[in-house]
C-alpha positions in Angstrom: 0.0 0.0 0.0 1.2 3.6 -1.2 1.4 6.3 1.5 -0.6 9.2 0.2 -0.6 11.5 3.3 -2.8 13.8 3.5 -3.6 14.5 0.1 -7.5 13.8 -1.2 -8.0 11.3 -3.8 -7.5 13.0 -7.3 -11.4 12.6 -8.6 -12.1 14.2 -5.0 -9.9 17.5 -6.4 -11.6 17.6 -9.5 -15.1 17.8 -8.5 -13.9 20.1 -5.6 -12.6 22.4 -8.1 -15.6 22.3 -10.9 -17.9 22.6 -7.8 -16.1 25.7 -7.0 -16.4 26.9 -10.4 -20.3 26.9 -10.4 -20.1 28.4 -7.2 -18.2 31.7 -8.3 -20.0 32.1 -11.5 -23.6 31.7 -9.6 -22.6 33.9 -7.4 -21.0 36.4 -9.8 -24.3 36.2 -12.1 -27.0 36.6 -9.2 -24.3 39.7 -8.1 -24.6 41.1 -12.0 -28.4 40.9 -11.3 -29.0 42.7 -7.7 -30.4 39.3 -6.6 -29.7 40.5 -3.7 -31.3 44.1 -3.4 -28.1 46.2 -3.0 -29.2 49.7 -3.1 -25.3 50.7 -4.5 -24.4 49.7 -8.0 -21.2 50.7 -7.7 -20.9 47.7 -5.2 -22.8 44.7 -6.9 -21.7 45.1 -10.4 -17.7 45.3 -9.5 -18.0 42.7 -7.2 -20.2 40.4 -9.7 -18.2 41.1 -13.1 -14.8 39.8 -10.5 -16.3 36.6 -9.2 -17.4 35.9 -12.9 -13.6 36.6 -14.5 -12.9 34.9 -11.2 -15.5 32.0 -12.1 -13.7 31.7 -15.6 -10.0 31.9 -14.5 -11.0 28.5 -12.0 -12.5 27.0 -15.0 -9.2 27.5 -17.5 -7.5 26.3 -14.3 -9.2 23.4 -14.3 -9.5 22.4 -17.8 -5.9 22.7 -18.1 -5.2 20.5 -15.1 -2.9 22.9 -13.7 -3.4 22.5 -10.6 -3.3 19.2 -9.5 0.9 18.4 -10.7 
């Protein structure tokens, strides 16, 4: 038997990190909308378009596999 240490099991990463992905764009989208009812647009919409770039950067992360070497 291998010793791992403390590392997850690879297929545990992944769907951690595509998980994560839905996560920041949801939350980026419903920010883009004022889901929320923020009464300052100068809040919601910087914070919404960065967890959507945010959301996409994860995803080319993750497509690429660079982040489980």
């Amino acid at each position: 038997m291998e010793n791992r240490g403390n590392k997850p099991p690879h297929i545990m990463r992944i769907l951690f990190g595509i998980l994560m992905v839905f996560i920041y764009l949801g939350m980026g989208g419903l920010m883009l909308i004022n889901f929320f009812n923020w009464s300052e647009p100068a809040l919601y919409y910087p914070i919404g378009g960065l967890l959507v770039v945010y959301g996409i950067y994860r995803g080319y992360r993750q497509y690429k596999g660079l982040d489980y070497n």
